[in-house]
C-alpha positions, 0 to 999 in steps of 0.5 A: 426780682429776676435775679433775687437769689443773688442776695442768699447765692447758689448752693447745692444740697446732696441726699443720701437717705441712708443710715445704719440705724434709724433715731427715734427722734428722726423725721428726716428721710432717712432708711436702713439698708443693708445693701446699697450699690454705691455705684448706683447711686453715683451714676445717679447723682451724677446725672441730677448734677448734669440735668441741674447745670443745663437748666442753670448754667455758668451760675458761681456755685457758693456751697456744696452740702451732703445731707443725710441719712448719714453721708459719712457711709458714702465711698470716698470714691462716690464723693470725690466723683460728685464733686469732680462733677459739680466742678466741671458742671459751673464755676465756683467760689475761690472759697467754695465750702463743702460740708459733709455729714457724719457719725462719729462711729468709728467706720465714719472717723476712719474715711475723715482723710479720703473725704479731705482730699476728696475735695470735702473743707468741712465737716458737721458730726452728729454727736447730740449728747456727751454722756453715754446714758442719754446718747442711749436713749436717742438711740445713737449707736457711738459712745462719748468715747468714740465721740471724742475720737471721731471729733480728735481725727476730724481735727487732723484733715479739716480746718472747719469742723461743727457738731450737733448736740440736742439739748431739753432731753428727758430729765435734764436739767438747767445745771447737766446742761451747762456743764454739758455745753461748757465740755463741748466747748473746751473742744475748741469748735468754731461751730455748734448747731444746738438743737431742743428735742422736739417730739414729731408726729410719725417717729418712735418718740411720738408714738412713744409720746401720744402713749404716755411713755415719755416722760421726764420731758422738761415744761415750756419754762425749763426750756426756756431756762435752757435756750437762755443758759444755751444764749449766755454760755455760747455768747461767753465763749465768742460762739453767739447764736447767728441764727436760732440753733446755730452758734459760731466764731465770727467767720466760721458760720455755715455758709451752705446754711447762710444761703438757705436763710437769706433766701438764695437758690439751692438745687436738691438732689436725692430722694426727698430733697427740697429746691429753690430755684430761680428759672427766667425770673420766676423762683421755683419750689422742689421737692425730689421723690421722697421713696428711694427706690422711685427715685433711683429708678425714676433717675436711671429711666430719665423720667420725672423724679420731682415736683415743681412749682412755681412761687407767688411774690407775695408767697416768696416774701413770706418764706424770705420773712420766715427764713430771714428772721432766724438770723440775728442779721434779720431781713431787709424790709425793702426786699421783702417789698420788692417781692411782695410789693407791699410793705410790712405792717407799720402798726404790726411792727410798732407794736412788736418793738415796743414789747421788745420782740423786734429792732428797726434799724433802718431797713432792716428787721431783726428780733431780739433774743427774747423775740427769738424765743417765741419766733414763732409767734413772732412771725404769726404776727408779722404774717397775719396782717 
C-alpha cells in the first residue's frame, strides 16, 4: 500500500482558470478577466511547484498537464518558466509528456511555436463541433475555419495533437454525427476525447434547462444510438475507445490522463485544482481554493490555500474502482484488495458477467462495451455490496 501510486505514476496538473469567454455548457472553474499580471501568476505557480517538491522529493515525474480555463492564453514565457521549475524540482521520464490546452482561436494558434520550444510535446484543442451553427450555440468564439487552421499550425510543432468534439447536442441526429466524427477523423488524429453534452446544475444551459428552453436534446435511446455509432466509426478508423470518452491510435493515449485512471498520484496546482497524493504511506485528497483572487492571495502570503484529507482503504479502493473501470484495461482485483482488504463481491460479479456487463479474466476486471454504456450503473452495483 505505501507505495500504490507507483502502478498509476506522478503527475502534476496546472490551473489556469481563465478564458475569454465563458461556455454555457462549462462547470469547470474557469472566469473572464480582462486584466491578468501574468506575472502574478507565475511567481505563484512557481512557489506551489517548490512547497510540492519539498513534500514529495526525488519522485520520477511521468506528466505534466496545464488545464484550464484556457491555458493557451498563458505567455509562453509563463510556461516555459514553470516547466524550467518542474524540471529542476524532481527527476523526470525520458519520455515526459506535457499537455497544453487550447482554443483554436487565432491568438492561441499563433503562440503553438513558443509553446513547443517552451518545452510543451502535446497539445489538446477544444474545437467541440465541425459545423459553424452548433459551435454557436455552445457558445464557442472560433469558427470551423479558424479550427482548421489552429489544428493545420499545431501539426507543424507538435507530434502529438488531440481534439475534443461534444457530440448529443441539440437536434442532432445519429447521421450529422457520423459524418461529423468521419471529417474529424480524415485530419489524421492520433487522439480524440469525445464527450456527450450534459446539462449541469449552476451553468446557462441548466438555467436554460430546468426553464424549458433547451429543446432538441436527444432521449436516452438516441444517445445511445450515438455512443454506439461513436464506438464502431472510432473503432474502424484504428482510434478504439481506451477509456469511456477517450479514443486513440495504440501508443498516442493520454498518459497524464492514464495516471488519473489507474489511480496514481498527481499534484493540483491552481485555483480549484483537485490532488491525490501519497505522504508515508497514507494517500491524501486535495482540493486548492477554488476563488482565484484567494487563492493567488493566499499563495503570495504563504498561508493555506487548500484542503487536505486523509483517505480510508476501503475509500481509496472505491475511487480505484470508479476511476479504473472507464478504462477498457479495467481494474486489478487483487489491488483493490490490498487497499480495501476484501474482496469484491463473487455473487455481485457472477451476476454482472453473466448479463454481459463485465469479463473476468484472471484478476483482472473490465466491462464490456455494453457495461460501458451504463458504467454508471454498473459501479452502483459492484459498490453497493
Amino acid at each position: 500500500m505505501t507505495d500504490d501510486w507507483q502502478n498509476g505514476g506522478f503527475g502534476l496538473y496546472i490551473h489556469w482558470p481563465f478564458c475569454e469567454a465563458k461556455c454555457p455548457y462549462c462547470d469547470f472553474n474557469s472566469h473572464v478577466t480582462r486584466n491578468i499580471d501574468q506575472n502574478r501568476w507565475k511567481r505563484a505557480y512557481l512557489s506551489e511547484i517548490d512547497r510540492y517538491a519539498e513534500m514529495l522529493p526525488n519522485r520520477v515525474l511521468n506528466t505534466v498537464y496545464f488545464g484550464g480555463g484556457t491555458p493557451s492564453l498563458m505567455d509562453p514565457s509563463v510556461v516555459s518558466d514553470v516547466l524550467e521549475r518542474i524540471r529542476k524540482s524532481w527527476p523526470v521520464a525520458n519520455d515526459l509528456e506535457v499537455t497544453l490546452e487550447a482554443n483554436p482561436g487565432s491568438v492561441e494558434a499563433g503562440r503553438f511555436s513558443a509553446y513547443a520550444d517552451a518545452g510543451v510535446s502535446r497539445v489538446s484543442m477544444g474545437v467541440q463541433a465541425l459545423n459553424d451553427a452548433d459551435l454557436r450555440k455552445l457558445g464557442r468564439i472560433h469558427s470551423v475555419a479558424e479550427a482548421y487552421q489552429a489544428f493545420d499550425i499545431a501539426r507543424k510543432f507538435f507530434n502529438r495533437v488531440s481534439f475534443d468534439l461534444i457530440y448529443a447536442r441539440q437536434d442532432q441526429t445519429v447521421e450529422a454525427w457520423r459524418s461529423e466524427l468521419k471529417e474529424a477523423l480524415s485530419m489524421a488524429v492520433d487522439h480524440l476525447s469525445l464527450y456527450q453534452l450534459t446539462i449541469e446544475p449552476g451553468t446557462a444551459f441548466g438555467e436554460r434547462f430546468e426553464r424549458g428552453k433547451l429543446r432538441g436534446l436527444p432521449d436516452d435511446d438516441r444517445s445511445g444510438d450515438l455512443y454506439e455509432a461513436t464506438q464502431e466509426i472510432c473503432g474502424t478508423a484504428g482510434l478504439p475507445a481506451y477509456e469511456v470518452s477517450n479514443h486513440a491510435k495504440p501508443g498516442a493515449e493520454s498518459r497524464h490522463n492514464l495516471v488519473y485512471w489507474r489511480y496514481g498520484d498527481y499534484c493540483g496546482i491552481g485555483p480549484g485544482a483537485h490532488g491525490r497524493i501519497t505522504l508515508d504511506g497514507q494517500r491524501h485528497a486535495t482540493e486548492a481554493f477554488w476563488q482565484p483572487g484567494k487563492w493567488l492571495a493566499g499563495v503570495e502570503a504563504s498561508e493555506k490555500v487548500e484542503d487536505r484529507s486523509a483517505i480510508g482503504g476501503q475509500d481509496q479502493a472505491d475511487e480505484y474502482l470508479m476511476m479504473g473501470l472507464r478504462l477498457t484495461d479495467g481494474i486489478d482485483a487483487r489491488r483493490y484488495k490490498a487497499m480495501s482488504e476484501k474482496d469484491l463481491s463473487a455473487n455481485t460479479l457472477t451476476r454482472l458477467e453473466e448479463i454481459g456487463m463485465i469479463v473476468q479474466d484472471r484478476h483482472y476486471i473490465r466491462a464490456t462495451a455494453g457495461g460501458r454504456m451504463v458504467l454508471n450503473a454498473v459501479i452502483k452495483e459492484l459498490l453497493s455490496d
